[in-house]
GUKOLGU-663786 format. One record per residue (C-alpha): residue number from 1; x, y, z. Coordinates in pm, 1 decimal. Last residue first. Example, Ala and Ser with C-alpha at 12.3 -4.5 7.8 and 13.67 -1.06 7.14 Angstrom:
REM residues 2
PT     n         c1         c2         c3
PT     2     1367.0     -106.0      714.0
PT     1     1230.0     -450.0      780.0
This chain:
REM residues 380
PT     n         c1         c2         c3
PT   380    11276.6     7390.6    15936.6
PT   379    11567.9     7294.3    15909.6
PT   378    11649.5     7142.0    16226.1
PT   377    11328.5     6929.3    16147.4
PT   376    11440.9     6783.5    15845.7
PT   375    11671.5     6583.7    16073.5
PT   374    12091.9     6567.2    16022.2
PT   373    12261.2     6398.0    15827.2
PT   372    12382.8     6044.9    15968.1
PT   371    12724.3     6003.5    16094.7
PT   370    12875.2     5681.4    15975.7
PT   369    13111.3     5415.7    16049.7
PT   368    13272.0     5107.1    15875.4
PT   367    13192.9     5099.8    15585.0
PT   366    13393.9     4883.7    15318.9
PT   365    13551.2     5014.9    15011.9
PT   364    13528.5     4846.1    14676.1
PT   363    13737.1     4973.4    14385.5
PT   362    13988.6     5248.4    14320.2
PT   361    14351.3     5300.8    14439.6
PT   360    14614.2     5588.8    14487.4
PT   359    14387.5     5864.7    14615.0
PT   358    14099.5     5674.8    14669.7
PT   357    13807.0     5679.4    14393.1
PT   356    13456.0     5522.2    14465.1
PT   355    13222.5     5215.2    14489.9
PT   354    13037.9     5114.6    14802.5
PT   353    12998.7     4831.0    15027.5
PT   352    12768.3     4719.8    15276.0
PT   351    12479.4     4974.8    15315.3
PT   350    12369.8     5203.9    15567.7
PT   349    12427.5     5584.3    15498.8
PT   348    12067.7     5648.7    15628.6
PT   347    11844.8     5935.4    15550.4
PT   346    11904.0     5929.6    15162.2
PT   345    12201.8     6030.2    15021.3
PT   344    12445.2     6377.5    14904.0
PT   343    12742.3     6521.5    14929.3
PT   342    12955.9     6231.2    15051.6
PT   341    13280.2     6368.6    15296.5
PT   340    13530.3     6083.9    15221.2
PT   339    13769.4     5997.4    15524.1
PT   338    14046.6     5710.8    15403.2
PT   337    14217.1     5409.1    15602.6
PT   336    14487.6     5235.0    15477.0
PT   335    14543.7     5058.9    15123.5
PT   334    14384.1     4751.3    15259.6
PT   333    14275.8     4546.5    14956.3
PT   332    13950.5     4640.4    14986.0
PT   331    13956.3     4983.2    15119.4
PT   330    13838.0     5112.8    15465.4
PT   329    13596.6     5390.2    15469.6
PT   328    13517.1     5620.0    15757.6
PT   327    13214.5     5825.6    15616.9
PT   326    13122.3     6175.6    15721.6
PT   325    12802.3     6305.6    15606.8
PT   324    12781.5     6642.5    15469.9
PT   323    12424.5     6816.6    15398.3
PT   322    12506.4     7177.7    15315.2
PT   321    12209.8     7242.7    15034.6
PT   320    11958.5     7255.6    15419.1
PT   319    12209.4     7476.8    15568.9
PT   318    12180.9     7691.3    15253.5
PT   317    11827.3     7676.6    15259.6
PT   316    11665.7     7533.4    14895.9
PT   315    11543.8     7820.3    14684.5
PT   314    11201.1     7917.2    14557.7
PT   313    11108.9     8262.3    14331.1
PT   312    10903.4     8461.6    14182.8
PT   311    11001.8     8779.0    13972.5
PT   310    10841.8     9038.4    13837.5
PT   309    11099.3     9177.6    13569.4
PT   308    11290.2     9489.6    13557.6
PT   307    11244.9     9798.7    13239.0
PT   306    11053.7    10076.1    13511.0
PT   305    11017.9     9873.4    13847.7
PT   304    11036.1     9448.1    13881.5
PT   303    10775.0     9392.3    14208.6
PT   302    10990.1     9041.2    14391.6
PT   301    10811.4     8764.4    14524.5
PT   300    11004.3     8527.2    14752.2
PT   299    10992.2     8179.8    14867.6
PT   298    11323.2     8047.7    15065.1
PT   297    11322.6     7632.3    15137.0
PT   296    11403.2     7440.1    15410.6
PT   295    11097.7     7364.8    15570.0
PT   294    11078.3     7711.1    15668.6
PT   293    11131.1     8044.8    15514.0
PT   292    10806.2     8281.8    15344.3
PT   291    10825.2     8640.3    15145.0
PT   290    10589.8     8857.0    15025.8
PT   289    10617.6     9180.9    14833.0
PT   288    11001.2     9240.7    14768.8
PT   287    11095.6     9572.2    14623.8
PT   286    11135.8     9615.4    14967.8
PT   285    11248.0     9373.2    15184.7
PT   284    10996.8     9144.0    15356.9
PT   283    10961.3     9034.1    15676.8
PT   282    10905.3     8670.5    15727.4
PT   281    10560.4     8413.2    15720.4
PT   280    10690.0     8083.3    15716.1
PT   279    10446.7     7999.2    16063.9
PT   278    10132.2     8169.5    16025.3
PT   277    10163.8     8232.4    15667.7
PT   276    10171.8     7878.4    15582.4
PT   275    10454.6     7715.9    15374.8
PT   274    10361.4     7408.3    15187.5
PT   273     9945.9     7400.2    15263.7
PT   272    10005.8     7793.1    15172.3
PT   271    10240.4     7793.1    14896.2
PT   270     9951.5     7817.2    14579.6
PT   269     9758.2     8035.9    14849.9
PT   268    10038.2     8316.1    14857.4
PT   267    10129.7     8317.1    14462.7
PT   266     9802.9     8357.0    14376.6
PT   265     9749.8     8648.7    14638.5
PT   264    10090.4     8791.1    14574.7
PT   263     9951.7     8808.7    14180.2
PT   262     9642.5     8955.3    14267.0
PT   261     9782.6     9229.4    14458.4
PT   260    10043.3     9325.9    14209.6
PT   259     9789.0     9315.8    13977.7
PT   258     9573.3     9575.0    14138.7
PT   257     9874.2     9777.5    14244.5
PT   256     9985.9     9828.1    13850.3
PT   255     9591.2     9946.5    13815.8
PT   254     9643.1    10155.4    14088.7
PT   253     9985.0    10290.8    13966.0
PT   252     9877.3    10331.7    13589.4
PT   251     9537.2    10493.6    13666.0
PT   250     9320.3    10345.0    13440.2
PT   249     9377.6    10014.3    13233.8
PT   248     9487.4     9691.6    13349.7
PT   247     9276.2     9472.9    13048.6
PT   246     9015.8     9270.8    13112.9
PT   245     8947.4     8890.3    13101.1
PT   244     9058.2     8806.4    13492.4
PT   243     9314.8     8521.1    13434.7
PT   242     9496.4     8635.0    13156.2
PT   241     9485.4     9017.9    13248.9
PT   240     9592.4     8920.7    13616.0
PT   239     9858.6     8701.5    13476.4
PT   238     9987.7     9032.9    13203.6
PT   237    10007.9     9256.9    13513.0
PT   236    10200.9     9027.9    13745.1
PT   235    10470.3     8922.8    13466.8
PT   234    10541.0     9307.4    13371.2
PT   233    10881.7     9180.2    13216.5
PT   232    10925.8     8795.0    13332.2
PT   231    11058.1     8576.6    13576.5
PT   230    10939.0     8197.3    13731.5
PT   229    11247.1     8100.3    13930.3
PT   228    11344.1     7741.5    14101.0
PT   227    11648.4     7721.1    14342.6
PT   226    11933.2     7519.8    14402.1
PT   225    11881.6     7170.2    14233.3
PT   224    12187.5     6976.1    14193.0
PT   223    12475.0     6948.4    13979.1
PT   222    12737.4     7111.4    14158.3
PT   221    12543.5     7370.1    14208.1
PT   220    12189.9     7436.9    13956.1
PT   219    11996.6     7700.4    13909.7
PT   218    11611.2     7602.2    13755.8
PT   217    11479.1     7856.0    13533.7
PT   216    11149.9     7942.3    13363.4
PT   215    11173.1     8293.6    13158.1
PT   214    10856.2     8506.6    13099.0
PT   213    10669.3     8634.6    12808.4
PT   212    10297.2     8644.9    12857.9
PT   211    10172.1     8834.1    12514.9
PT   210     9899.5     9032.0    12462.1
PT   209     9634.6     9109.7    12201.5
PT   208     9338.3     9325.8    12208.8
PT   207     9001.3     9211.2    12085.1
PT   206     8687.7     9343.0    11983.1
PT   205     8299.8     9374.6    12074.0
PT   204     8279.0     9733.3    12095.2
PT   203     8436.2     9755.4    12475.7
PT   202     8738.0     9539.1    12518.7
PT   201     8745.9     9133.1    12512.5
PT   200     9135.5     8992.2    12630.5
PT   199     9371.2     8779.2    12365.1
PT   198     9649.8     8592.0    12448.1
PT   197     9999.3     8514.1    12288.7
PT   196    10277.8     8299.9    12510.5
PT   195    10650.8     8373.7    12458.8
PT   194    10825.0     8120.7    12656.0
PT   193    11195.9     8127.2    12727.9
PT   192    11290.2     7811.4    12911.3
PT   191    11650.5     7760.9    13143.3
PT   190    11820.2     7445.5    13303.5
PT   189    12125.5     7598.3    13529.4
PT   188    12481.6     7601.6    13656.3
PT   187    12655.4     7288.5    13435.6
PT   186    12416.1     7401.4    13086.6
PT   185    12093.2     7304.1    13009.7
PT   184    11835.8     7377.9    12726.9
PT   183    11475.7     7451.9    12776.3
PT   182    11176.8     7325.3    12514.6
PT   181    11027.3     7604.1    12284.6
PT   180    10757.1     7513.2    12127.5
PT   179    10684.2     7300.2    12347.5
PT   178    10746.6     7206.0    12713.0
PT   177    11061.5     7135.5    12851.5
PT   176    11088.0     7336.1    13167.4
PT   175    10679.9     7335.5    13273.1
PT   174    10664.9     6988.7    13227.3
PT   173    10992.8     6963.9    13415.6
PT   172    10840.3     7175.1    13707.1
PT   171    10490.0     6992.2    13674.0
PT   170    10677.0     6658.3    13694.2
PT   169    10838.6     6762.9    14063.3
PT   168    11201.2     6743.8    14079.8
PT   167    11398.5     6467.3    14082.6
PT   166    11458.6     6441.1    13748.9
PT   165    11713.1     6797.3    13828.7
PT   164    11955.9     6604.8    13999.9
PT   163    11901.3     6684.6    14410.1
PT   162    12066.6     6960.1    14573.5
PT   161    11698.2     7045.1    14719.1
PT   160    11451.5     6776.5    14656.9
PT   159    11169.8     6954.1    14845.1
PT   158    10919.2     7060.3    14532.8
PT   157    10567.7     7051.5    14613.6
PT   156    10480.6     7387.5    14612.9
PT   155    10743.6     7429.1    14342.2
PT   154    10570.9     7218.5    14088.8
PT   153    10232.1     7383.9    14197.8
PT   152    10368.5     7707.8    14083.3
PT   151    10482.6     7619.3    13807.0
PT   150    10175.4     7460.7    13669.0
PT   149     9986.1     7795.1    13797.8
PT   148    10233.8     7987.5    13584.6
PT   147    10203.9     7841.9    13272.0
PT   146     9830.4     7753.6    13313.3
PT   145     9759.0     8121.0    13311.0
PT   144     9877.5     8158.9    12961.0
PT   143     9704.4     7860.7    12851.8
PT   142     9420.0     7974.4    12977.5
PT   141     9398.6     8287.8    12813.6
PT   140     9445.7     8202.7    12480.5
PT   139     9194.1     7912.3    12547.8
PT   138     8958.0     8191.3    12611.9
PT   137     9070.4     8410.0    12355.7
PT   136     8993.9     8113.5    12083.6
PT   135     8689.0     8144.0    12235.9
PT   134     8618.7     8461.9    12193.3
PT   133     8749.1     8424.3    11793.3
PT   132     8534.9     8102.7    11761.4
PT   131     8225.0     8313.3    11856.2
PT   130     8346.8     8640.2    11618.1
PT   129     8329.8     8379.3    11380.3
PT   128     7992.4     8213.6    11462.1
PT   127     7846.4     8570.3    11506.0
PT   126     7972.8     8605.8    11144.5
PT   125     7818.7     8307.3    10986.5
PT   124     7489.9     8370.2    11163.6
PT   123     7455.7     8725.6    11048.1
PT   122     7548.2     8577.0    10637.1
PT   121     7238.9     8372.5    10665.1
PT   120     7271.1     8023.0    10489.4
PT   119     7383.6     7838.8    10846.6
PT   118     7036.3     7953.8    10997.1
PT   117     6864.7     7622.2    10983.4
PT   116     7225.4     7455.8    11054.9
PT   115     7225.2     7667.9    11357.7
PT   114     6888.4     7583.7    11503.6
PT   113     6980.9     7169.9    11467.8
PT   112     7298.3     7221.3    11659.2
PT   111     7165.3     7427.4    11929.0
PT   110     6915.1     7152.0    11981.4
PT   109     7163.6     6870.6    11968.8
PT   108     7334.8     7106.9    12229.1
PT   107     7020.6     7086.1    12460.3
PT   106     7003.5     6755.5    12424.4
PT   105     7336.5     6656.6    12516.0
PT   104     7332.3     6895.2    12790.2
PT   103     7015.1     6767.3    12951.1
PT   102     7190.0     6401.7    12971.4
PT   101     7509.0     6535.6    13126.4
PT   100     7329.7     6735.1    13338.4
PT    99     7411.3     6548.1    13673.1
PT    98     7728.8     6468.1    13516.6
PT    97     7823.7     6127.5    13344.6
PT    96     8030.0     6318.9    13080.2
PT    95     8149.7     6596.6    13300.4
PT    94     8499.4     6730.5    13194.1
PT    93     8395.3     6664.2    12800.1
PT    92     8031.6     6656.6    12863.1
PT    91     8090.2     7060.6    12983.5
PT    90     8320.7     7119.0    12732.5
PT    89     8086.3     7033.1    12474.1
PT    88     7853.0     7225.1    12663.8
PT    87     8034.1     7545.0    12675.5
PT    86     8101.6     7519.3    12275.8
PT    85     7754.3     7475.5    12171.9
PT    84     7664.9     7769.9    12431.5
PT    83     7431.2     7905.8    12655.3
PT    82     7486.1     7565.5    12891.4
PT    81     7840.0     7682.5    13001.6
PT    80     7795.1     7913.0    13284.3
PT    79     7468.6     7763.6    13426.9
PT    78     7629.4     7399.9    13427.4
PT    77     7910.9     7558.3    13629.4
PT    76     7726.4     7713.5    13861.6
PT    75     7545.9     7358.2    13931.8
PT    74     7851.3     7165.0    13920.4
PT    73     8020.9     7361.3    14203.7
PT    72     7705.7     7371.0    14429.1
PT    71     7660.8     7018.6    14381.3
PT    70     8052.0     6880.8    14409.7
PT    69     8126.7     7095.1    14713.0
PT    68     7808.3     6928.7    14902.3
PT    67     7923.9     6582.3    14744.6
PT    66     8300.9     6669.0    14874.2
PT    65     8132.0     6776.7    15228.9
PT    64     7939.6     6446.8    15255.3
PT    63     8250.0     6197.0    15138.9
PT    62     8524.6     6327.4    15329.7
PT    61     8536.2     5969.5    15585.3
PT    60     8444.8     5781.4    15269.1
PT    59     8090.9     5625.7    15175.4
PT    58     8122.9     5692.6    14815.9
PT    57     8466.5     5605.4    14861.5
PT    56     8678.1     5579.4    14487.1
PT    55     8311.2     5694.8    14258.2
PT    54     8316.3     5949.6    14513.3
PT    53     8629.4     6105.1    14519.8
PT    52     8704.5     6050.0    14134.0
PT    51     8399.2     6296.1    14073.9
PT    50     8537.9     6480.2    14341.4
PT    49     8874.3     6519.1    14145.9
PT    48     8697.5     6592.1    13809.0
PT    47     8485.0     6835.1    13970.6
PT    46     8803.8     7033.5    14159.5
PT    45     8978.9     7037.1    13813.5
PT    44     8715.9     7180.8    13602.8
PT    43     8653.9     7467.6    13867.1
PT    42     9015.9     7551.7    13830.2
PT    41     9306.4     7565.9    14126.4
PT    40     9296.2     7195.6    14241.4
PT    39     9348.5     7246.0    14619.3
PT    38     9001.8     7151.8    14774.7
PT    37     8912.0     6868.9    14611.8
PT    36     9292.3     6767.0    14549.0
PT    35     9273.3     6706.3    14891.4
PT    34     9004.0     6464.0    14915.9
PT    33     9223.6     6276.5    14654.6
PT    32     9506.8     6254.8    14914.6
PT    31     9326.0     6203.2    15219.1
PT    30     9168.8     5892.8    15052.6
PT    29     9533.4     5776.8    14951.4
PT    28     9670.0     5874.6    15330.9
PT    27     9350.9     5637.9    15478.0
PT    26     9055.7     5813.1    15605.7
PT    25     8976.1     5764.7    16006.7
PT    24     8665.6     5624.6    16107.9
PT    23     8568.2     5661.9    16464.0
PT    22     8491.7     5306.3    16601.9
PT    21     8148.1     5275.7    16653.1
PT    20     7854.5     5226.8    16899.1
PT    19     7853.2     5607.1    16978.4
PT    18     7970.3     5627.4    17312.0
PT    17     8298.4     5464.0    17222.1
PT    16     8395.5     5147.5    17018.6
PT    15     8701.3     5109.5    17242.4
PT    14     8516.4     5081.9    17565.9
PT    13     8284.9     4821.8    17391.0
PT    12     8530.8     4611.5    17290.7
PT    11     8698.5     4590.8    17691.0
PT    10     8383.7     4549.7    17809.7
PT     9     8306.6     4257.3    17618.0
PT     8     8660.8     4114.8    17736.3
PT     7     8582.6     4150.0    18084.4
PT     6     8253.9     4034.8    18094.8
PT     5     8396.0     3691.9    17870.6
PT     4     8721.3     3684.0    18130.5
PT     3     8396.8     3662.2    18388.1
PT     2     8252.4     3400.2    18194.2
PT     1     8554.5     3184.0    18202.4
């Protein structure tokens, strides 16, 4: 007996490794929210998700380098929004048990109590105005780039090629029904047109206006998803503009490169977890700047010249739209034997019965055979 003890003790010890202790390995819903982290594309967004991080696993397999991430981030943050009543309202609003959640409250209460000493002077009331006009901007601004970024994430994650449109990802629908101006469908495609204003700071103290105008569409074949487009008349320029605060100005080729450049760079690290470089990474074909294939999808970013829109777009592999499966069906009564080619399932055909239309007869069929589709991998 003691010698199946020795044995066993050994055995334990063997797996626990040099170090006295199983390797921890994070579970797929710590992964998850360790991810977003790292992917979320604003500063707000990557604090709220570690926030959630480590109040989920404060002891978690990610846990040190999301705390690192989490300090450094806050801290700049803090700096950027602590001059104003405004920035630290919408500090407490992303942060509210921050590290300087406290400090902020007092410091606006301050701010708060030094403008309603100055609220009779005529100066104060028209910094305040020109201060609600920046940050009207800012929101401006935001919401602009928002538009895109949303879609872009929806298509990152969207795989349900020659699915019904639901299926697709919520920031795609959000994105495609959205207000004012919510799309309308016909039998080949769901389409948006969005008009979105925005203001960007120029020397002097003023404002110029712009306007993101782009069309969302979703193309659709025999009722299912085909491919996803973001397009829009100088699309590239007015996202840079939105997203950096200044106008393209200068040179009208280098500044048109510029944005270019900054758009294939969004575009590029939205896909990358979904379609690295390294492996999706194809030629591209002029006016086209970048272009990915694998997993069965088709990214491409297209430069519109003189009167043509920037385009971007994602589109299900025509092998990978092709799924057939090839069912031997046997109707109930017998009415003979019938081949049905079904467009469209999950990985397996399995189930007992199903309902459809025979020439000459309708009702319950039984299955008899199938051939299952074939493995995301040959699409890849």
């Amino acid at each position: 007996m003691s010698a199946r003890l020795a044995c066993l003790s050994l055995a334990v010890a063997s797996s626990l490794g040099c170090g006295g202790a199983a390797r921890v390995l994070a579970s797929p819903a710590e992964t998850d929210a360790y991810r977003r982290t790292r992917a979320s594309y604003t500063i707000e967004d990557r604090l709220v998700a570690a926030t959630r991080y480590l109040e989920a696993y404060p002891t978690g397999r990610f846990a040190a380098d999301v705390r690192r991430r989490f300090e450094l981030e806050e801290a700049r943050f803090y700096a950027q929004k602590r001059g104003r009543v405004d920035g630290l309202d919408w500090y407490l609003l992303v942060l509210p048990r921050g590290p300087h959640a406290a400090e902020a409250s007092l410091l606006r209460a301050d701010y708060k109590k030094r403008e309603e000493e100055l609220s009779r002077t005529g100066q104060l009331r028209a910094a305040w105005s020109m201060e609600r006009r920046l940050a009207r901007a800012e929101a401006s601004r935001k919401q602009a780039v928002e538009l895109v970024t949303t879609f872009l994430a929806g298509a990152a994650a969207s795989d349900a090629w020659g699915a019904p449109l639901w299926q697709q990802p919520k920031d795609v629908l959000g994105v495609l029904r959205d207000a004012p101006n919510p799309g309308r469908c016909d039998d080949l495609r769901c389409a948006r047109f969005a008009s979105v204003p925005f203001a960007i700071p120029v020397a002097g103290g003023g404002l110029d206006e712009r306007a993101l105008v782009v069309d969302v569409v979703v193309s659709l074949a025999a009722g299912g998803v085909e491919r996803l487009t973001l397009r829009g008349p100088g699309l590239f320029s007015r996202v840079y503009e939105a997203q950096q605060a200044k106008a393209v100005v200068g040179d009208p080729e280098s500044a048109r490169a510029l944005a270019v450049g900054f758009a294939e760079e969004l575009v590029a690290g939205s896909f990358e977890a979904r379609m690295p470089a390294a492996r999706c990474g194809r030629p591209v074909n002029p006016p086209e700047i970048l272009r990915r294939a694998c997993g069965g999808a088709v990214l491409r970013v297209v430069v519109g010249g003189d009167g043509e829109d920037d385009i971007v777009e994602l589109s299900g592999e025509r092998a990978k739209l092709g799924w057939l499966w090839s069912l031997r069906l046997e109707a109930v009564p017998a009415v003979g034997h019938a081949n049905l080619q079904w467009a469209r399932g999950g990985d397996s055909c399995i189930t007992k019965y199903l309902t459809c239309s025979l020439p000459g007869a309708e009702g319950m069929v039984r299955l008899l055979s199938t051939v299952s589709p074939p493995s995301s991998a040959s699409h890849s």
